[in-house]
C-alpha positions in Angstrom: -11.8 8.7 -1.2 -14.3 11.1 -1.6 -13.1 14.7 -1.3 -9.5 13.7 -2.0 -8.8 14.8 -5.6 -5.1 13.5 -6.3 -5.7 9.8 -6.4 -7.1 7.3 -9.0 -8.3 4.5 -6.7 -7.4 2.0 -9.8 -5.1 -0.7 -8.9 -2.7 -2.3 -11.5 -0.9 -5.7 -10.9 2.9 -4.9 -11.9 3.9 -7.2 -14.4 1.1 -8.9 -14.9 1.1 -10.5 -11.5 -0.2 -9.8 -7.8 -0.2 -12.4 -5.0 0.9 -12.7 -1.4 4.1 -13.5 0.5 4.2 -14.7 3.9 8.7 -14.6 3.6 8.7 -10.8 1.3 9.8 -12.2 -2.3 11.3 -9.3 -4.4 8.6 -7.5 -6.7 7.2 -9.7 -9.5 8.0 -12.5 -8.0 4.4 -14.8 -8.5 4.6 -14.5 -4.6 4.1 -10.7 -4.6 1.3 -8.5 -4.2 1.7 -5.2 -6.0 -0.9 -2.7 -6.8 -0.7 0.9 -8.2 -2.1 4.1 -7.3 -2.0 7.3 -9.3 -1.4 10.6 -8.0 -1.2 13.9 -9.4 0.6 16.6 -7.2 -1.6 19.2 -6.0 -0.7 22.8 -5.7 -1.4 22.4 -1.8 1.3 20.1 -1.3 3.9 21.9 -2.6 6.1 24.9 -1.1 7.0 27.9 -2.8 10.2 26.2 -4.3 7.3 24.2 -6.5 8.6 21.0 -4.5 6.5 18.3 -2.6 6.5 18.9 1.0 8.7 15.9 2.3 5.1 14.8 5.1 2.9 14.6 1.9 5.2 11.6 0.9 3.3 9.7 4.0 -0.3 10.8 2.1 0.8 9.1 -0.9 1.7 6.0 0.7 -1.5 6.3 2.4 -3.2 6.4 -1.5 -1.3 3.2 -2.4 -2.1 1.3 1.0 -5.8 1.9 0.6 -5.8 0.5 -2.9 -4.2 -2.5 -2.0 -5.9 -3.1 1.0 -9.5 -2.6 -0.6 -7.8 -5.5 -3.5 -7.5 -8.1 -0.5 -11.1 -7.2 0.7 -9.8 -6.1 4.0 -9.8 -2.0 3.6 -10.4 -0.1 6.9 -14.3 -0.9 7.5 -13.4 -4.6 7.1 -10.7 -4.0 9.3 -13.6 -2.6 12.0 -15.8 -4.8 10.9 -13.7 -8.0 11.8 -12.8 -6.5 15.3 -9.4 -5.0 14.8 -8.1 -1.9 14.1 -4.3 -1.8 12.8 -2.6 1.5 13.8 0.5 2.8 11.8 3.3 1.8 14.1 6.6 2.5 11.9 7.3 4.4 8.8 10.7 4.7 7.1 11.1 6.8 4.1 13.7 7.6 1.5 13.8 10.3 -0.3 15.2 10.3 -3.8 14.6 13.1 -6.1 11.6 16.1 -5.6 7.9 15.7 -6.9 7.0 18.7 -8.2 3.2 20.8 -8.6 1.0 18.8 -11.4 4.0 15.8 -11.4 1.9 12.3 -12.6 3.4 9.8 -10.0 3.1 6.0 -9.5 2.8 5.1 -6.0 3.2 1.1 -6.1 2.4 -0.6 -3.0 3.3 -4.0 -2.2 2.6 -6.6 0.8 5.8 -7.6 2.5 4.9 -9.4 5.7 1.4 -10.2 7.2 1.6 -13.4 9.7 2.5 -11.1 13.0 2.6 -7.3 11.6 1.4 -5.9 8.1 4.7 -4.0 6.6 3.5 -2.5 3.1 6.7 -1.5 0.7 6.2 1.7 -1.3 8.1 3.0 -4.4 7.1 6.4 -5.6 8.1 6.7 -9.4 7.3 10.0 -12.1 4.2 8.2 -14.5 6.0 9.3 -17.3 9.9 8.2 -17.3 9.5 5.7 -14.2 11.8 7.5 -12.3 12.0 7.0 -8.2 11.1 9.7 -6.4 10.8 8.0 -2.7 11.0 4.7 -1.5 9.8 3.2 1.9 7.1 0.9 4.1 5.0 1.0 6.8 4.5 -1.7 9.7 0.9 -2.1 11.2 -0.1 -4.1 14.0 -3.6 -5.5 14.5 -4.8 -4.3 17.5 -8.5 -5.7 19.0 -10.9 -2.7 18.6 -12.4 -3.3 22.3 -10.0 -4.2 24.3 -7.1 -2.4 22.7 -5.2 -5.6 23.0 -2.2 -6.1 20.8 -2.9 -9.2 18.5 1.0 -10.9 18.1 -0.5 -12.9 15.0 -2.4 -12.4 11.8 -6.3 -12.2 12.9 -8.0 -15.4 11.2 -10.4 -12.5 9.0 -7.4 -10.9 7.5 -6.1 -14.6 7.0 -8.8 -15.9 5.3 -8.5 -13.2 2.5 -5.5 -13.6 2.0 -5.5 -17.3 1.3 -8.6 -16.7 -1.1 -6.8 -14.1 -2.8 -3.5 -16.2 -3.1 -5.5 -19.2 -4.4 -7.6 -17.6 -7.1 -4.1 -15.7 -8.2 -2.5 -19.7 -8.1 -5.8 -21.1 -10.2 -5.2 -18.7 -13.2 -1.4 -19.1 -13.4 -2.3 -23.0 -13.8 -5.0 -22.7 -16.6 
């Protein structure tokens, strides 16, 4: 993320956990994949009221999506690199209270669905008190990076990290 100065590119496992879904259990759930991105509100993104424009909400899904992404191995060059590219085809957002300049937020981002379509739930929350600002997901649809083909399932690269990622998550619940 070089150049973008309001995200930490850590990512936390809420409650302890993170694993994948193919049904969407509820957050921490051992089924769920969670991962946390920290933002800090710039002055730029907020309007002379001293409140977060409501489009920069989109950004900051956008920090929380690229953590969990790069913590299945399958960021956006491995995206490329496995032939697809996945376009943002749907966002819904809600918007709860204001974020406010120099506000410390949580952005938690968690896998919903992956066999036909990626949706990625977001809950924005204040570092401090853990109260939600914003909630929402995104859908994304693989889409082959020659032929701009729509791809109706989970491409087989994507796939393969997951299961990895689910097993190894399965293996140290056991031990």
């Amino acid at each position: 993320m070089a150049g973008h100065d309001v995200m930490d590119a850590s990512a936390t496992a809420v409650d302890g956990r993170s694993a994948m879904n193919r049904e969407g259990g509820g957050r921490g759930s051992p089924l769920t994949f969670t991962v946390t991105a920290h933002v800090e509100v710039p002055f730029h993104d907020v309007d002379a009221m001293n409140v977060c424009w409501h489009g920069n909400y989109l950004k900051y899904f956008e920090s929380g999506r690229a953590v969990l992404l790069r913590e299945i191995d399958y960021d956006y060059p491995a995206m490329l690199a496995s032939g697809y590219v996945w376009p943002v085809v749907e966002a819904h957002l809600k918007y709860v209270r204001p974020a406010t300049y120099g506000q410390r937020l949580d952005v938690r981002a968690t896998l919903l669905e992956f066999e036909n379509r990626l949706k990625i739930g977001y809950e924005i929350v204040d570092s401090e008190s853990g109260e939600r600002l914003t909630k929402g997901y995104t859908v994304q649809l693989a889409v082959d990076a020659v032929t701009h083909e729509t791809q109706f399932e989970c491409p087989r690269g994507l796939m393969e990290r997951l299961e990895a990622r689910l097993k190894g998550r399965l293996e140290a619940r056991c031990e």
